[in-house]
FINUMI-964504 format. One record per residue (C-alpha): residue in three letters; y, z, x. Coordinates in steps of 0.5 Angstrom, whole numbers, plus 500, padded with zeros to 3 digits. Last residue first. Example, Ala and Ser with C-alpha at 12.3 -4.5 7.8 and 13.67 -1.06 7.14 Angstrom:
// residues 2
Ser:498:514:527
Ala:491:516:525
//
This chain:
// residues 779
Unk:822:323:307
Unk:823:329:301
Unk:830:329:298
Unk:836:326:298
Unk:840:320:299
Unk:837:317:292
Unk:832:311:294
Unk:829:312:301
Unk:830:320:300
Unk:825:319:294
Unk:821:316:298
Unk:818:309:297
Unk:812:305:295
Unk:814:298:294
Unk:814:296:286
Unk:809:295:281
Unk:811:293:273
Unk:809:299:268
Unk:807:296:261
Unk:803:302:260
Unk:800:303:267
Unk:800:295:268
Unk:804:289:268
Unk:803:282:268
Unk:808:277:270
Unk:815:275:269
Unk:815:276:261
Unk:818:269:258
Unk:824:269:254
Unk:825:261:253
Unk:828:256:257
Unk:836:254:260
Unk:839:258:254
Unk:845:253:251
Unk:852:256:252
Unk:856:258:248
Unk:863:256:247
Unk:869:262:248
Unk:871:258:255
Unk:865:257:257
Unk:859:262:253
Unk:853:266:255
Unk:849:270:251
Unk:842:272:254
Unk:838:278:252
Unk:831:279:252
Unk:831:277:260
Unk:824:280:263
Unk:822:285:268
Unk:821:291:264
Unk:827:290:260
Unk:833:285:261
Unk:840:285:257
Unk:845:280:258
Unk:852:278:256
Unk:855:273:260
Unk:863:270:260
Unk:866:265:262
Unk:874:262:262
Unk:877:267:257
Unk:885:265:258
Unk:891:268:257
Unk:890:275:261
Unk:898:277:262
Unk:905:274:267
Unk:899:269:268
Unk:891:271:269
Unk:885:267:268
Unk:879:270:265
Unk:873:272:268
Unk:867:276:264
Unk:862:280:265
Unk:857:284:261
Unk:851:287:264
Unk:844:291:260
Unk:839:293:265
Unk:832:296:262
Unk:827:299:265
Unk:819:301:268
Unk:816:303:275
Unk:810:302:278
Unk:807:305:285
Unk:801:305:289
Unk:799:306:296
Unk:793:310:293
Unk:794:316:296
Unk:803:316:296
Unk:802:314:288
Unk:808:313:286
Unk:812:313:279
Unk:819:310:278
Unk:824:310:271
Unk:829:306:269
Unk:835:307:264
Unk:841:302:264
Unk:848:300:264
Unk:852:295:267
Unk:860:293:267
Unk:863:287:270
Unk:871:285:269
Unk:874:280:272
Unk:882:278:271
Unk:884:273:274
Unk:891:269:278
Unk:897:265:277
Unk:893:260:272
Unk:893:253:273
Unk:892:248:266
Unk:884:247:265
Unk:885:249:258
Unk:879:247:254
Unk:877:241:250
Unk:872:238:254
Unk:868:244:254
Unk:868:247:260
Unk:862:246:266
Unk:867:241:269
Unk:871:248:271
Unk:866:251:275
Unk:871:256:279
Unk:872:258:286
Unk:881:258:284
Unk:880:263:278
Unk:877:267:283
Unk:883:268:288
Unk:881:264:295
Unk:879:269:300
Unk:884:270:305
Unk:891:272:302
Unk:891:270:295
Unk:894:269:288
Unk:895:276:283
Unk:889:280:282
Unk:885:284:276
Unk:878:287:278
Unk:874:291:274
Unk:868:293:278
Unk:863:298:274
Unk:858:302:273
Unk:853:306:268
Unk:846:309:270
Unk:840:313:269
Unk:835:315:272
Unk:827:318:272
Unk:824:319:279
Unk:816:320:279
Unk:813:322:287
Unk:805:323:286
Unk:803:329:291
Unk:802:331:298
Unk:807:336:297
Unk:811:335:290
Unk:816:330:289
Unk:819:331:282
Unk:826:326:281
Unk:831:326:277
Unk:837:321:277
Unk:844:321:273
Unk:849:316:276
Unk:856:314:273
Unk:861:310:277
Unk:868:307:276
Unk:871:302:280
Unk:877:301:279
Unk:881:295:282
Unk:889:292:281
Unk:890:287:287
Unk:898:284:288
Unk:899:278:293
Unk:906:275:292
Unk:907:274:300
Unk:910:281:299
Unk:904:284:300
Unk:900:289:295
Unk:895:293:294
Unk:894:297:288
Unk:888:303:288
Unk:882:306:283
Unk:875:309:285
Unk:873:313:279
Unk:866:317:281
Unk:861:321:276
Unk:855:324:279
Unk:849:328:275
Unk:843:330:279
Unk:837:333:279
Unk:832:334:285
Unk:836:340:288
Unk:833:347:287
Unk:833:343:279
Unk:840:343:279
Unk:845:339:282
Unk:852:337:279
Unk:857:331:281
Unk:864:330:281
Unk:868:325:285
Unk:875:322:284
Unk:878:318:289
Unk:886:314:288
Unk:890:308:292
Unk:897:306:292
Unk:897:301:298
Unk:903:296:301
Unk:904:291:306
Unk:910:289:308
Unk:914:282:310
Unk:922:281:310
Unk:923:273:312
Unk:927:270:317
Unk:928:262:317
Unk:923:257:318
Unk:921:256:324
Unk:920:263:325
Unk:923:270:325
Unk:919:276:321
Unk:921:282:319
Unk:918:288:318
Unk:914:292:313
Unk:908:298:313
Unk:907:302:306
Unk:900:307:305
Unk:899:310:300
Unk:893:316:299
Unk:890:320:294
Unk:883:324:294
Unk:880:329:289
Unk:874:332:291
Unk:868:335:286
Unk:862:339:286
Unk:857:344:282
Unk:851:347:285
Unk:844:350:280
Unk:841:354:281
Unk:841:357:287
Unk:836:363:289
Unk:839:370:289
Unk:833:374:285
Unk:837:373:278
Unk:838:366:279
Unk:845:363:282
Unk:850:358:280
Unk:854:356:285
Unk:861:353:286
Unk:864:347:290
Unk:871:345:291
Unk:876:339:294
Unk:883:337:293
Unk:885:331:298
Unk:891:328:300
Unk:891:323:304
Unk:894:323:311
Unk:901:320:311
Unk:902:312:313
Unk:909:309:312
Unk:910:304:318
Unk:915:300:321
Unk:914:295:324
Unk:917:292:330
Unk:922:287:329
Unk:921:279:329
Unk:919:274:333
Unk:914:268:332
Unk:914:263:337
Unk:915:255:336
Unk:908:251:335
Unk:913:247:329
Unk:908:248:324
Unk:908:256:325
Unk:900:258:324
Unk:897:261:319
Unk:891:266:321
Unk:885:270:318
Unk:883:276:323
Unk:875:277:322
Unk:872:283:321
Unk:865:287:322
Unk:860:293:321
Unk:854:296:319
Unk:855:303:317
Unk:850:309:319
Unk:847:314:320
Unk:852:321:317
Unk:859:320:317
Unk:865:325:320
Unk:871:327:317
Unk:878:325:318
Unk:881:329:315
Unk:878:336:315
Unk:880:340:307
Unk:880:346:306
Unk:877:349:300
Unk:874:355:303
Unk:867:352:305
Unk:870:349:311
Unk:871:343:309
Unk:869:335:312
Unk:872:328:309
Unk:869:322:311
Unk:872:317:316
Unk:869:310:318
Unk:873:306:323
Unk:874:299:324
Unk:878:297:330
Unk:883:292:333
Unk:886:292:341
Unk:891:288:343
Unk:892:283:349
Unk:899:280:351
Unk:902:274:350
Unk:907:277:345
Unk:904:274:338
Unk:902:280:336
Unk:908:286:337
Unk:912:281:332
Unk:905:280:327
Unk:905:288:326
Unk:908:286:319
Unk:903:280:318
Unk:897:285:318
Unk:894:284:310
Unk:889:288:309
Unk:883:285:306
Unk:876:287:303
Unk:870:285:304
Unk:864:282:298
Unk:857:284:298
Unk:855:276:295
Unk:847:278:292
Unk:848:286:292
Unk:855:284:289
Unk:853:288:283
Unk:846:290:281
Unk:841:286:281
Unk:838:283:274
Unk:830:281:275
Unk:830:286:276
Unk:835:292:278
Unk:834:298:274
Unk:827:298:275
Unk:828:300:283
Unk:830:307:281
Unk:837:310:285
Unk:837:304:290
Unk:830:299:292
Unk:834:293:289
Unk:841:295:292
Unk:847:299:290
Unk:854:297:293
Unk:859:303:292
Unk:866:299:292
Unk:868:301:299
Unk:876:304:300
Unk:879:301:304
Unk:886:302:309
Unk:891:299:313
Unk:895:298:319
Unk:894:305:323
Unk:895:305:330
Unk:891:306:336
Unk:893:299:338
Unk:891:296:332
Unk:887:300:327
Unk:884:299:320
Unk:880:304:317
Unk:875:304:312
Unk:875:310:307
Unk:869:314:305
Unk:868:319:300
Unk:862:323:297
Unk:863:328:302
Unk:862:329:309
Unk:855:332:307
Unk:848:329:306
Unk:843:334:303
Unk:837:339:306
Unk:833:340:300
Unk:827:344:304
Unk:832:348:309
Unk:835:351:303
Unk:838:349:296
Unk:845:349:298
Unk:843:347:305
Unk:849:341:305
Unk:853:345:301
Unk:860:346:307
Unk:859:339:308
Unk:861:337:302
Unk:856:333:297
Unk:853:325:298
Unk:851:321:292
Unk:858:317:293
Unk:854:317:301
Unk:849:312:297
Unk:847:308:304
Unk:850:313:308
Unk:842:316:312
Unk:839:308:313
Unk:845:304:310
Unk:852:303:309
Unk:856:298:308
Unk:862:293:311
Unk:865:287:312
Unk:873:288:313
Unk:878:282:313
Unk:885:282:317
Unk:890:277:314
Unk:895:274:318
Unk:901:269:317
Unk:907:266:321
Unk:902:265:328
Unk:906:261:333
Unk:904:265:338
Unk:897:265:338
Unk:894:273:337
Unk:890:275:345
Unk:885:280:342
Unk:881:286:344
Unk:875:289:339
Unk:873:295:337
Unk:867:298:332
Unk:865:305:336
Unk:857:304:337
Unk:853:309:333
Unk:858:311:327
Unk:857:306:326
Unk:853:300:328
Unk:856:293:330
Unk:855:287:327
Unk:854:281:333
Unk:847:279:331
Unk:842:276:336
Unk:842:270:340
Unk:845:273:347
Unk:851:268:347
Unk:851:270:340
Unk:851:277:342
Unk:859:279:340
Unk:860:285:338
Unk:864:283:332
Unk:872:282:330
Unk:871:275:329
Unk:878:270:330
Unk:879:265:325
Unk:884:259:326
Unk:888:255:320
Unk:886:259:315
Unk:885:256:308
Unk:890:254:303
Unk:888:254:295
Unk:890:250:290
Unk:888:243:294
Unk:885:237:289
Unk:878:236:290
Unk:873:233:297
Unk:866:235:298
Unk:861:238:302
Unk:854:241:300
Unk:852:247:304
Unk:845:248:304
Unk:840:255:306
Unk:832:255:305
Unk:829:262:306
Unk:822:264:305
Unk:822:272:305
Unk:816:275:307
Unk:812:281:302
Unk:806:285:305
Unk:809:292:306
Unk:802:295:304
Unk:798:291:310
Unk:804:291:315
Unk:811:285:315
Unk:817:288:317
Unk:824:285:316
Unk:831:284:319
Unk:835:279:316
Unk:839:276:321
Unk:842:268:321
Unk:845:266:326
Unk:848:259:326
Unk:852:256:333
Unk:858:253:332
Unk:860:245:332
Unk:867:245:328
Unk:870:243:321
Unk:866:248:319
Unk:870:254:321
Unk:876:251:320
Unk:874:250:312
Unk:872:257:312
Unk:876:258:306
Unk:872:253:302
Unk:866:258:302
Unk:865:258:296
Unk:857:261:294
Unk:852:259:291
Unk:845:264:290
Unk:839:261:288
Unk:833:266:287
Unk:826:267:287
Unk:820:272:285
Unk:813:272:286
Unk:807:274:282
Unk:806:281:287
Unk:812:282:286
Unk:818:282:291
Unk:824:286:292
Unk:832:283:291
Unk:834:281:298
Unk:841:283:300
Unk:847:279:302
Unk:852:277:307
Unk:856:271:309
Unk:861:269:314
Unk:860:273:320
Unk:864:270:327
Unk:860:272:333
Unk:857:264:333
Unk:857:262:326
Unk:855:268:323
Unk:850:269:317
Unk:848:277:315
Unk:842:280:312
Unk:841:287:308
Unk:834:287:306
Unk:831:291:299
Unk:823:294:301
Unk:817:289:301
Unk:811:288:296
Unk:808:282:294
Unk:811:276:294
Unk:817:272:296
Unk:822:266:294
Unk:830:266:297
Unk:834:260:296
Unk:841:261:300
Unk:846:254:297
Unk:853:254:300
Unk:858:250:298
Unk:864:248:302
Unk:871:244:300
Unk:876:240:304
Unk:871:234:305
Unk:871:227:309
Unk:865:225:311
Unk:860:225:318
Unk:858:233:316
Unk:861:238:321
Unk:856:240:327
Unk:851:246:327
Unk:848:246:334
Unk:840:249:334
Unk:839:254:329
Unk:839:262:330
Unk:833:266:326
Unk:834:273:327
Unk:829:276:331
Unk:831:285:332
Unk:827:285:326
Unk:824:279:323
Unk:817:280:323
Unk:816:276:316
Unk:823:272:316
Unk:820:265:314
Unk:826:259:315
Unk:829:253:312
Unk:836:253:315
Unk:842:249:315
Unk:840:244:310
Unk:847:239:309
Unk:849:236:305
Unk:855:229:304
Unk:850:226:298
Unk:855:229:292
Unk:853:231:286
Unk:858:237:286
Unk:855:244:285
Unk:862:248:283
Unk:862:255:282
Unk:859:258:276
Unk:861:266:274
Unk:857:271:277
Unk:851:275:275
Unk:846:276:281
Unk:840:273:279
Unk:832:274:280
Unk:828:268:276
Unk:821:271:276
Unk:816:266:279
Unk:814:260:274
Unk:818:254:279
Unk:821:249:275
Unk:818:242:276
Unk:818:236:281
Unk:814:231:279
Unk:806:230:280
Unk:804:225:283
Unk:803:228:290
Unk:798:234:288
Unk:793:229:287
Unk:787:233:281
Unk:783:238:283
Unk:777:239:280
Unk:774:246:283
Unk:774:252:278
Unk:775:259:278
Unk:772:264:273
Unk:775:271:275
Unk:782:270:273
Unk:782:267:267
Unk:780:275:264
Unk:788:277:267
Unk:791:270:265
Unk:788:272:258
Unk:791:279:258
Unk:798:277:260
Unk:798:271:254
Unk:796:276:249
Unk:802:281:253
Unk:806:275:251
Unk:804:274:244
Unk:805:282:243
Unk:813:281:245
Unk:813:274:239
Unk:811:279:235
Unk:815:285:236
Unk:821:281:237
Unk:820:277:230
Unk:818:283:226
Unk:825:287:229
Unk:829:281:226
Unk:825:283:219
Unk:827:290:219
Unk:835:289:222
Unk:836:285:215
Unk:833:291:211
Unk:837:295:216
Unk:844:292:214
Unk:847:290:221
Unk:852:294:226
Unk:855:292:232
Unk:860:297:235
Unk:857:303:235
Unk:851:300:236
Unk:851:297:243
Unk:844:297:245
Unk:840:296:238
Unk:845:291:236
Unk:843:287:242
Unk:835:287:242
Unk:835:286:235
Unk:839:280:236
Unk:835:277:240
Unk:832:273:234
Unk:837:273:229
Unk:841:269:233
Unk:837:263:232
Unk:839:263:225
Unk:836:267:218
Unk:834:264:212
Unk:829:269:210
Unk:823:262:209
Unk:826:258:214
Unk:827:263:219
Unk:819:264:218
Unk:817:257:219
Unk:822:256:225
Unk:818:262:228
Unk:811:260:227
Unk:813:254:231
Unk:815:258:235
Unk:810:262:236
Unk:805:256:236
Unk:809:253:242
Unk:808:260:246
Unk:802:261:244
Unk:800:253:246
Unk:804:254:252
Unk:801:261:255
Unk:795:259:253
Unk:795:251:258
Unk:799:255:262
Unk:793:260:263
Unk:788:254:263
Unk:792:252:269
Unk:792:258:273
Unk:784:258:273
Unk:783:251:276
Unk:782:244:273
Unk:781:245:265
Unk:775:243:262
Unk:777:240:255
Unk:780:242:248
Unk:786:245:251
Unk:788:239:255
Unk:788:235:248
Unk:792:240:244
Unk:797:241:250
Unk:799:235:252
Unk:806:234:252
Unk:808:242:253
Unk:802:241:258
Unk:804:237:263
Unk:809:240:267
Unk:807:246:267
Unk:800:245:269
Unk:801:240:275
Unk:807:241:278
Unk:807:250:276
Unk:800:250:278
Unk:801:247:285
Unk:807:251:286
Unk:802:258:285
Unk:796:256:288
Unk:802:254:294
Unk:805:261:294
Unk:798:265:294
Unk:796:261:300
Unk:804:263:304
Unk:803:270:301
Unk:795:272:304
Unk:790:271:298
Unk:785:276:298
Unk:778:274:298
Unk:773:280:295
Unk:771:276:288
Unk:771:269:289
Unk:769:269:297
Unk:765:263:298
Unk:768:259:291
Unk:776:262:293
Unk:775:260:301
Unk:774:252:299
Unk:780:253:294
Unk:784:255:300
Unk:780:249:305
Unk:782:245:299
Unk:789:246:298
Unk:792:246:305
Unk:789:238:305
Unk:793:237:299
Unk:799:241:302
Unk:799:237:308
Unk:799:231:304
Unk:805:233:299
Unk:809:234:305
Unk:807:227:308
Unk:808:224:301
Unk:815:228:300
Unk:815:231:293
Unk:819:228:288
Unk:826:228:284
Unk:829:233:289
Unk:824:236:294
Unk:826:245:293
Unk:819:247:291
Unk:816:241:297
Unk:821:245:302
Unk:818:252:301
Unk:812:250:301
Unk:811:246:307
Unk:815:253:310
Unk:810:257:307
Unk:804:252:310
Unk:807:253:317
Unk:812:247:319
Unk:813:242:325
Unk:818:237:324
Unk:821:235:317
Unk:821:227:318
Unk:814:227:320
Unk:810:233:318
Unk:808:237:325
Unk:803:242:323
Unk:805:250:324
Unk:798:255:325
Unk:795:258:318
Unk:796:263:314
Unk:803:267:315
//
């Protein structure tokens, strides 16, 4: 960060990215006294730009505040005004290239709307081209109408690369007339817009919010942000949201962060990777089945472990809200939350653990009341286990010779669930790819699945609650377990992992309203190991060199456990049930820089509460990558996964349809109560990557396409509540049909390139090693 902190009256003392940070979230205005710091910030950094206007390097938080004073200025302006502010000296640099990018863009579609006339085609042909193209088999057009729609996009693409080259030539004549910062309004920012793609939750027009956190994480490792005492907001609420806000430029690796209160994790996300421009993102979460937890003071710890040198540049500027409200009940929170977690918040640092470093257990004495638990696992792999579905049999792992070591243990993993030493439940991870994974193109500006919200699995232990609530301490612990063989086709369960998961639980508990004990029988469990089938085959060249490495691993598992339980309200017969299947198959070629995997993670989960969970995880990943000693690194990919999930009501974790922003559907939709949701969330894309380890340098080009769709369930799918279907190509969303309960949904702006690209359209990524980005290969 530049500059030192300055005390601003009403907000404390901020850095100038801080200052930035919460002017860009001021609503209906900018603080007068933010907005003079920021003036007075101005105007020593334009002073250095007119000493140094060829070799000054704007560090972040300068380049943050050029950037937020273009967008209030010249954006909010320019649409109005641009014929006449074209035609006079413009104020700065950055302004004259709104001003062009608007007038072009006016005119284009003035052009456009011309063009439509005369051919007599709807809006839609506009980016119909993009759609019919990557899903052909099943949407097809006459070519002669094809052709025409294809004129439009070609055109309005050779516009934007128009606009990029007279932003480029702009750069290197700046001025000095600066106009008052605080009489501009508000404005969207013109950083890439980075998403997660997920159905609304509710953002009610509330005035009970809080902010929880404005905070730069820079060097951040080992330093989490802690914030002083939080307290429940002074009005009545039964419902929570959460707003993280997140901007950055320059380069920097993805990041994994984790929210506590105190040892209790509540949240945890991923960082999207910066660009030189910058980027921003909002994610909204409901976290209404916390309601316990923020009824009460708790200490807040935000980790996100980031490192700051002359290539990584890129900081995180943070901003974390909640918004309280009350609405109608359809969901039943916690009456007590319990953290299965390494406790440090007494030493204000993260209570995750590390494992397979540190052994993840914790003892416990359980309420005697308690009718019923859910025990939740908050779990991924990082650092050597980040892409263990990529990961070959034990017995392969030098395959390829010393120089193409691989990851072994198999490519399945199972979360375990242990109390007392004894099996309760299993999870099966859903195979989390973040930003910098595989090849980095595929996931900008759409990030992959969960990479912004990583879900947790649940597990319902309220058949062991009889041996629970007897006053004594209990033992919980997760484990990680893979598979091992022995290059024969044996199998070896539980096998061991590489380095390392990161890992917590919580145990969610009902109370008895009657405060009377809850007794019952013990359980009885049915827990055999998994069945596994494994196998692996060799092709060698005519000298005795491996070609090629071909793999694959079946596994199935169930799991039964039941008991009965006796509480004020009678005797009830409670189980927990399991059916789960894996399969992996994968093929290595190339002395084992390609790879082709294909992955199917299936299962049900059911509780005799009602709760039954049907999921698939398929996942198709070929990777290619050319690495040669002291040389430039290229990696081509392709991919095809999903996460299709359909579940009947609840245990911890509110059933989707219940999280949903029902004010956003037409008047004339269905708001009656639904049973459960069916959610289907499919990608695809191809993406390559090129570095230059000399120049530290690197650039990469793809395109993503995703379809989701959350519908409310009864005894079948009734009711289509949203669905999004978009396309991003090179940085930009070409693509974006979104629809509420089978209406469309107005686009929010126009499709804009995100910034300027080089090496043939190639944007800039962070410069890693192929065995940062794929789980193989050089370090």
């Amino acid at each position: 960060m530049g500059g030192n902190t300055e005390y601003i009256a009403g907000h404390g003392y901020l850095s100038l990215g801080q200052a930035v940070h919460v002017a860009q979230n001021s609503e209906g205005g900018v603080d007068q006294q933010v907005a003079g710091f920021l003036e007075r910030k101005l105007a020593v950094v334009w002073a250095k730009l007119n000493a140094q206007p060829t070799t000054y390097v704007l560090p972040s938080d300068e380049f943050a505040l050029l950037n937020y004073y273009r967008t209030r200025f010249g954006d909010n302006e320019i649409n109005i005004r641009y014929q006449h502010s074209c035609t006079i000296p413009l104020a700065t640099v950055l302004t004259a290239f709104a001003c062009t990018q608007a007038f072009i863009l006016l005119n284009f579609l003035k052009v456009i709307e011309r063009m439509r006339n005369h051919f007599s085609l709807s809006k839609d042909a506009l980016v119909q081209p993009v759609w019919s193209w990557k899903l052909a088999n099943s949407h097809r057009v006459s070519s002669g109408y094809q052709d025409k729609r294809w004129f439009f996009v070609s055109l309005f693409l050779m516009l934007i690369a128009i606009s990029q080259s007279t932003y480029a030539a702009l750069l290197d004549s700046p001025r000095s007339n600066l106009p008052s910062l605080s009489k501009r309004a508000a404005n969207e920012s013109s950083l890439l817009q980075c998403l997660q793609v997920a159905a609304p939750v509710p953002s009610p027009k509330t005035p009970c919010r809080q902010v929880l956190m404005v905070h730069t994480f820079a060097y951040s490792y080992g330093q989490p942000y802690i914030a002083g005492d939080y307290n429940p907001p002074d009005c009545d609420f039964n419902h929570v949201i959460i707003n993280f806000t997140v901007t950055s430029a320059g380069r920097q690796f993805d990041r994994l962060a984790l929210m506590y209160f105190d040892d209790t994790e509540v949240f945890r996300t991923s960082t999207a990777e910066p660009t030189r421009n910058g980027i921003v993102w909002s994610y909204l979460k409901d976290m209404s089945l916390y309601l316990s937890l923020f009824k009460t003071p708790h200490k807040i710890i935000f980790d996100l472990g980031n490192l700051v040198d002359d290539t990584y540049t890129g900081i995180w500027n943070t901003t974390l809200t909640a918004t309280f409200y009350s609405a109608a009940e359809t969901f039943e929170p916690a009456d007590l939350i319990l953290p299965i977690s390494a406790g440090r918040s007494t030493a204000n640092q993260s209570s995750a653990f590390t494992v397979p470093e540190t052994s993840a257990i914790k003892s416990l004495t359980l309420p005697q009341n308690a009718r019923k638990a859910v025990f939740s696992i908050s779990a991924c792999g990082q650092s050597a286990e980040e892409f263990w579905w990529s990961n070959v049999l034990s017995s392969d792992t030098q395959a390829f010779g010393n120089d193409t070591t691989l990851y072994g243990h198999s490519p399945f993993r199972e979360l375990q669930l242990l109390i007392d030493g004894v099996l309760a439940g299993v999870a099966w991870p859903f195979p989390v790819i973040f930003t910098g994974g595989v090849v980095p193109g595929f996931w900008r500006p759409i990030v992959g699945i969960d990479t912004f919200d990583l879900r947790e699995d649940e597990i319902d232990i309220s058949p062991f609650l009889p041996l629970l609530t007897d006053k004594q301490t209990h033992s919980f612990e997760i484990r990680v377990v893979g598979i091992d063989n022995d290059g024969k086709g044996n199998a070896r369960f539980p096998g061991n992992i590489e380095s390392n998961w990161v890992v917590t639980g919580k145990i969610f508990l009902w109370l008895d309203a009657n405060s009377s004990m809850v007794t019952g029988t013990p359980p009885v469990l049915q827990t055999p190991d998994p069945a596994v089938t494994l196998h692996s085959t060799r092709q060698q060249t005519y000298n005795g060199t491996v070609q090629s490495l071909e793999y694959a691993i079946q596994v199935s598992r169930q799991v039964f456990i039941q008991s009965t339980l006796h509480t004020s309200g009678g005797n009830k017969t409670v189980t927990w049930q399991q059916n789960l299947t894996f399969a992996n198959s994968g093929v290595l070629d190339n002395e084992g820089n390609d790879q082709d995997v294909r992955q199917t993670t299936a299962g049900t989960h059911r509780s005799s509460s009602g709760f039954l969970r049907v999921f698939e995880y398929p996942l198709s990943v070929v990777s290619a990558y050319n690495a040669p000693s002291g040389g430039n690194v290229t990696i081509k990919g392709e991919m095809d996964r999903g996460k299709n999930v359909r579940q009947i009501n609840d245990l911890a974790f509110p059933n989707e349809w219940k999280s949903f922003d029902y004010s956003r559907l037409p008047p004339d939709a269905s708001r009656k109560p639904f049973r459960g949701s069916l959610v289907e969330n499919r990608q695809n894309g191809t993406a390559s990557y090129f570095s230059n380890p000399a120049a530290k340098v690197s650039y990469g080009t793809g395109n993503t396409e995703q379809l989701f769709t959350l519908t409310g369930v009864n005894d079948k799918p009734i009711a289509v509540l949203y669905r999004r279907h978009i396309i991003a190509a090179n940085d930009s969303i070409v693509y974006d049909d979104e629809s509420l309960s089978g209406q469309q949904v107005e686009p929010s702006g126009s499709f804009v390139s995100s910034n300027v690209a080089t090496r043939n359209g190639m944007h800039k990524f962070a410069a890693k090693a192929p065995r940062v980005m794929l789980g193989r290969g050089p370090r």
